[in-house]
C-alpha positions as CSV (number, residue, x, y, z in Angstrom):
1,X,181.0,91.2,87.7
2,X,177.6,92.6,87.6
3,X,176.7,91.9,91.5
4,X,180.4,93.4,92.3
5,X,179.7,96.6,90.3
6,X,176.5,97.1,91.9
7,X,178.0,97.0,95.2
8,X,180.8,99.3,94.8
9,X,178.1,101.8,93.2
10,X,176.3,101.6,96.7
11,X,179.3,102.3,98.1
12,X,179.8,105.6,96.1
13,X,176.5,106.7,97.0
14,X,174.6,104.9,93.9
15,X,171.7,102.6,93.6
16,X,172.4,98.5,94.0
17,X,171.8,98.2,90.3
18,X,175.0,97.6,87.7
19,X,174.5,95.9,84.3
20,X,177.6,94.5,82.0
21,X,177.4,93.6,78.3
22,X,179.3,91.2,76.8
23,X,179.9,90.5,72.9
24,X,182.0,87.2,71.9
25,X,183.6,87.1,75.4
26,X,184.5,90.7,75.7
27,X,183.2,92.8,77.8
28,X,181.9,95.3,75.7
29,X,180.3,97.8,78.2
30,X,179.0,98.2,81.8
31,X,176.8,100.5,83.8
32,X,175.4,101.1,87.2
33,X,172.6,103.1,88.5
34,X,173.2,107.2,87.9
35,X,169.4,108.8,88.3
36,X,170.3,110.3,92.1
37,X,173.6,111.4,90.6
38,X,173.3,112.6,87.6
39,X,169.3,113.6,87.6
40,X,168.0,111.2,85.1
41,X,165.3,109.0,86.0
42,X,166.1,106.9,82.9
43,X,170.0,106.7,83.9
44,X,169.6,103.0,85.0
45,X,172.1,100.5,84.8
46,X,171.5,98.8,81.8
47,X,170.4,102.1,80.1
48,X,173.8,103.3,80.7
49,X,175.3,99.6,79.4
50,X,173.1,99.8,76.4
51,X,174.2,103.6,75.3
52,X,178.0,102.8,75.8
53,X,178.1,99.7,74.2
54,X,176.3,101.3,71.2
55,X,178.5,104.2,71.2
56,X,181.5,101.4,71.3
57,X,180.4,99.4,68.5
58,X,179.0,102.6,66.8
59,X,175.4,100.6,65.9
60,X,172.0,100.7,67.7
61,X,171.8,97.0,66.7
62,X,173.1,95.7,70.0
63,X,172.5,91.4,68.1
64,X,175.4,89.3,69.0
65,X,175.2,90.4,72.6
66,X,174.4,89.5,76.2
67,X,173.5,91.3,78.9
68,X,174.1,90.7,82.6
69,X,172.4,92.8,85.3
70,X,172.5,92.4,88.8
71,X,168.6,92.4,89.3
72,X,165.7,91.8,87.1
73,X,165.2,95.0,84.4
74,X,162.2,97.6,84.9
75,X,159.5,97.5,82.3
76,X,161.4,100.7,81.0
77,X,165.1,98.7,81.0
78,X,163.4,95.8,79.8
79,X,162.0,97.1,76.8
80,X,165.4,99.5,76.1
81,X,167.0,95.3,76.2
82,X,164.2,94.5,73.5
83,X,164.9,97.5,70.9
84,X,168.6,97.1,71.2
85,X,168.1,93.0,70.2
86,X,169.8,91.9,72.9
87,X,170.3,88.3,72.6
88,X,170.5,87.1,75.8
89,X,169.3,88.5,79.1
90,X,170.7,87.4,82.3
91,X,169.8,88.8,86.0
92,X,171.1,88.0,89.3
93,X,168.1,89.5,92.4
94,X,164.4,89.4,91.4
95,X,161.9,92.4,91.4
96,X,160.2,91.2,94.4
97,X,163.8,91.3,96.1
98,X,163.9,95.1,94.8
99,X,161.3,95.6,96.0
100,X,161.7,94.3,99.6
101,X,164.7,97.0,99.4
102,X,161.9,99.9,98.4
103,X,162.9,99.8,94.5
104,X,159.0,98.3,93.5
105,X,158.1,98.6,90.0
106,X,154.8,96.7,90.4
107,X,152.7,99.5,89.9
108,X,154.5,100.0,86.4
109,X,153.3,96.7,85.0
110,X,149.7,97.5,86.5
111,X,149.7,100.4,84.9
112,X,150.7,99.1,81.5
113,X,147.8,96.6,81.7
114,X,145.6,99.1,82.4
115,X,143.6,101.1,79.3
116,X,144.7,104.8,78.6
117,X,141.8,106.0,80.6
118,X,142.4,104.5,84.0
119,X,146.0,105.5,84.0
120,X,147.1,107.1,87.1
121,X,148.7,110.2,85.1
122,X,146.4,111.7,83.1
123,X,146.6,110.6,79.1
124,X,144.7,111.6,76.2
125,X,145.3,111.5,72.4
126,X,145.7,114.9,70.7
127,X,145.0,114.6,66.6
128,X,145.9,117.5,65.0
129,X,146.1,118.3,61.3
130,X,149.5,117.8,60.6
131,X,150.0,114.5,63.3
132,X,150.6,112.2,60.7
133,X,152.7,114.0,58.1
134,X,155.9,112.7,59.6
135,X,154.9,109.4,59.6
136,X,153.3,109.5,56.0
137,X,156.8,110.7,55.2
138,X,158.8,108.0,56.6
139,X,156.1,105.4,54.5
140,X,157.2,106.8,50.9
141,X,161.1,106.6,51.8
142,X,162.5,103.4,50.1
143,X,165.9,103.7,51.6
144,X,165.2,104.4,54.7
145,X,167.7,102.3,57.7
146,X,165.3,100.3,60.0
147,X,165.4,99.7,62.9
């Protein structure tokens, strides 16, 4: 389903990328690639899986679910899998293939291993006085909702 979604996206002008999510047999939600479209970098395919099948299911606790994408996630999709607990993650073409279509991410993991300093985009920490009163905040709740 996933490697048929992606292709009809490319043939409505989209990326190759779609991404289904499945719960207990059911398709629970499915998304292609909407950056060009809808002018959101972060609109990839699972992305948009993961935000309707959380607005289905009305959770951000996506456990119980698996996930099928028609190429290996970013580091950005990846990590959107890993917050929503995801239990499973299955993927049909490889990076390197996305690559050898122009979609390389390489430099993304390179950067990640890299420290803050030698970053290609400029990054620096900023303390200010009040930086850590939101976060002080959220220690002293006792009822807070994880997540």
């Amino acid at each position: 389903m996933a490697a048929d979604l992606a292709r009809e996206n490319v043939l409505k002008g989209g990326g190759p990328f779609s991404a289904v999510i499945v719960k207990d047999g059911e398709v629970i939600a499915t998304g292609c690639n909407r950056v060009t479209d809808k002018h959101d970098p972060t609109a990839h395919a699972e992305i948009e899986a993961i935000r309707k099948a959380t607005k289905k299911l009305s959770t951000h606790d996506l456990s119980g679910c698996s996930i099928y994408a028609s190429c290996e996630p970013c580091p950005m999709c990846l990590g959107a899998i890993y917050w929503a607990r995801l239990d499973q993650l299955f993927f049909g073409n490889t990076r390197k293939d996305a690559a050898s279509i122009g979609f390389d991410d390489e430099f993304i993991y390179h950067e990640l291993e890299k420290p803050i300093d030698q970053r290609s985009i400029p990054t620096q920490q900023i303390v200010t006085e009040n930086i850590k009163h939101a976060f002080e905040h959220w220690a002293k709740i006792d009822d807070k909702q994880e997540y």
